[in-house]
Residue, then its C-alpha position, 0 to 999 in steps of 0.5 A: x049878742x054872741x049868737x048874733x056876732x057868730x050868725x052875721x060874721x061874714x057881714x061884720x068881718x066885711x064892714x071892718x076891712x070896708x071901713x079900713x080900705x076907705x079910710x086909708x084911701x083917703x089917707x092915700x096909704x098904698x095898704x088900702x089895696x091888700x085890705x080891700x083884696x081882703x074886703x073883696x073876698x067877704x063880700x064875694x062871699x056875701x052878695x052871692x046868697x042875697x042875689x046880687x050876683x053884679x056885686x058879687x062879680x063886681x068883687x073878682x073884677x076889683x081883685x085885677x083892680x086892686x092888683x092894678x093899683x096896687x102897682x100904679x101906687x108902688x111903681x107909677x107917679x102915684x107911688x108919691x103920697x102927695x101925688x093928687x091928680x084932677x080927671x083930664x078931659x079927654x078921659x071924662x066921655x070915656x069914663x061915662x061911656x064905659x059906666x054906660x055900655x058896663x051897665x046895660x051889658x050887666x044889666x041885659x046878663x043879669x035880666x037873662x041869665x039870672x033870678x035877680x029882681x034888682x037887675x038895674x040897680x045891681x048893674x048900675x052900681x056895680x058900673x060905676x064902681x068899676x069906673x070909680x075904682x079906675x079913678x082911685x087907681x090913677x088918682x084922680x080925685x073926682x072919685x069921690x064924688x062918683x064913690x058917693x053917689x055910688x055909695x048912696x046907691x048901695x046902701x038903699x039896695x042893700x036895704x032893700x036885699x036885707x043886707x042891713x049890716x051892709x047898708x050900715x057900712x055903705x053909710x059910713x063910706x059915704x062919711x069917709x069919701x066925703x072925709x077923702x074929697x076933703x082931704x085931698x082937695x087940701x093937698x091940691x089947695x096947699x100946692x104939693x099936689x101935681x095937677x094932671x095935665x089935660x092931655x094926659x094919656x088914660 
């Protein structure tokens, strides 16, 4: 057990600070940003060897993400914890064109230039985390809903790559997000939410 602890560290210390991030997401705790800046880090460190080098970059771009934030949840509108916004309209074709254009640009990088034989998946994730991650940013709450699919996603990639501890994490986000959704819809539902407008500036 020790031996095994000692060997797949990297892998644990990552599915704790992963588990952390999402449950104080749900949570609306602005404390989820400097965890899962921790939890980037790690899984920088992780995906790299198992060549899933869209997620590893992933984790830099989510660094100036949780920076972004981090920031929108201390200083902007989103610093009220009972602040819970659904996505405007107008921000929903530009959400899925730039999931779309992220992932054939990625998808075209990752065919080019590297070894990766999960070129599509990897991007595709990896785009719709980026998307997602905005969403959580302003929150918006239909990022849940992107987080699980994008969760589900990853944990048949990690599967597939022999990342199992990481499969494992990714399945347990999936039952956090869905505990998220949940628990922000009953903040709308109880009116001490204030919905977005629909021409919400992006």
């Amino acid at each position: 057990m020790i031996e095994w602890i000692l060997t797949e560290w990297m892998q644990i210390l990552g599915f704790a600070t992963g588990a952390a991030c999402v449950l104080l997401a749900a949570r609306r705790n602005v404390w989820t940003y400097p965890i899962g800046i921790a939890n980037n880090v790690v899984f920088l460190v992780v995906f790299v060897p198992a060549g899933l080098y869209a997620s590893a970059g992933l984790q830099l771009v989510y660094l100036a993400l949780g920076v972004h934030g981090w920031i929108r949840w201390t200083r902007g509108v989103e610093h009220d914890r009972d602040y819970v916004a659904r996505t405007p309209r107008r921000a929903v074709p530009w959400l899925i064109a730039a999931g779309v254009v992220g992932m054939a640009v990625l998808t075209w990088l990752l065919a080019t230039f590297t070894d990766s034989q999960v070129a599509l998946a990897d991007a595709g994730t990896t785009a719709a985390s980026l998307v997602a991650q905005y969403m959580l940013n302003r929150k918006w709450i239909e990022n849940w809903a992107v987080w699980i699919a994008v969760d589900i996603a990853f944990v048949a990639l990690s599967i597939a790559t022999g990342l199992w501890i990481i499969a494992a994490l990714y399945a347990l986000f999936v039952v956090l997000c869905i505990g998220g959704w949940r628990g922000w819809h009953r903040v709308l539902r109880e009116g001490t939410a204030t919905a977005a407008p629909a021409d919400a500036r992006v």
